[in-house]
N, C-alpha and C positions, 0 to 999 in steps of 0.2 A: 073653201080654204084649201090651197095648195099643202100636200105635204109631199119635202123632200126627204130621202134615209139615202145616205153614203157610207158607203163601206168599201173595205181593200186598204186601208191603210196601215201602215205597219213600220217595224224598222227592217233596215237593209244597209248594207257595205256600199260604197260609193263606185259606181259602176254598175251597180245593178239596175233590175226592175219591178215597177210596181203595176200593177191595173186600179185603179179608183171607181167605183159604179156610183151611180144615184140613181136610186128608184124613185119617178114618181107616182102619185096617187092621179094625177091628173094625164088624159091624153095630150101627149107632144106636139100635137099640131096646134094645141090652143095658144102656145108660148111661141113668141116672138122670134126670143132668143134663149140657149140652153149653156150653161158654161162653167167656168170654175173660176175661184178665185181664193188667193193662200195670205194667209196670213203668216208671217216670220216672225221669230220670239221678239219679245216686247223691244223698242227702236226699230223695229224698220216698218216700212209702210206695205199696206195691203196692197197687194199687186194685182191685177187680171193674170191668170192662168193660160186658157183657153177659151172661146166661145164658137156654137154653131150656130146657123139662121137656123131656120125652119125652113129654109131653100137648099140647107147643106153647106154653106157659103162656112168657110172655120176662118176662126181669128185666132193668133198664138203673141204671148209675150214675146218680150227680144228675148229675156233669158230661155225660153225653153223651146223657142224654134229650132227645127231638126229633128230636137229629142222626144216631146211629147206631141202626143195625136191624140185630138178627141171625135169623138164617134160616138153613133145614137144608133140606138133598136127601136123602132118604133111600135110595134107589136109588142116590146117589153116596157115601152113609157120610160126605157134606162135610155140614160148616157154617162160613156165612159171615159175612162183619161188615162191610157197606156202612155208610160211613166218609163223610158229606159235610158244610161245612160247617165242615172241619178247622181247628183253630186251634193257635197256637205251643205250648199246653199239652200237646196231645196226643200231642207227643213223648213215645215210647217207644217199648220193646221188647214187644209182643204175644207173652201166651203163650197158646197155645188150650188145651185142657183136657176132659177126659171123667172125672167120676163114676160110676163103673162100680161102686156099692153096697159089699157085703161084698167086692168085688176090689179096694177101692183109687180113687184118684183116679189120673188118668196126665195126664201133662204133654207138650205138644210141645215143640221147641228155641227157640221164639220166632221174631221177627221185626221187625226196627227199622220205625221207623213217624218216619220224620222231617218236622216241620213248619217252613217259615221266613215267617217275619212277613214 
């Protein structure tokens, strides 16, 4: 059993930034794929964030291309999600996330990411 823990979430002024972490309990190379993905208060749809391969290859939404970068430690099993440049939209709950192939996708418990104009 995968376990994910995310932290760094918080509130901040629009324009600012944040760093998001997820620890896992599992080494990084087992997982396919490493990423994030937010959930926006109730109406709107859960979006893809960011994701990395396990090649390093990163994928970004449209909304937050430019602004956010994700990045992995592999010696710490973290990966991160430097957050700058934050705007009122980007309110949400961050859920970090490991495809771990034939084992399944594993989810963390999320994280409020709160922005004010």
């Amino acid at each position: 059993q995968v376990q994910l823990v995310e932290s760094g979430g918080g509130s901040v002024q629009a324009g600012g930034s944040l760093r998001l972490s997820c620890a896992s309990s599992e080494n990084h190379f087992r997982a396919g794929v490493l990423g994030w993905y937010r959930q926006p208060p109730p109406g709107n749809q859960r979006e893809l964030v960011a994701a990395i391969l396990k090649s390093g290859v990163t994928n970004y939404g449209d909304s937050v291309k430019g602004r956010f970068t994700i990045s992995m430690d592999n010696a710490k099993n973290t990966v991160y999600l430097q957050m700058n440049s934050l705007k009122y939209e980007d309110t949400a709950v961050y859920y970090c996330y490991a495809a771990m192939g034939s084992s399944g996708v594993y989810w963390g418990p999320g994280t409020q990411v709160t922005v004010s104009s």
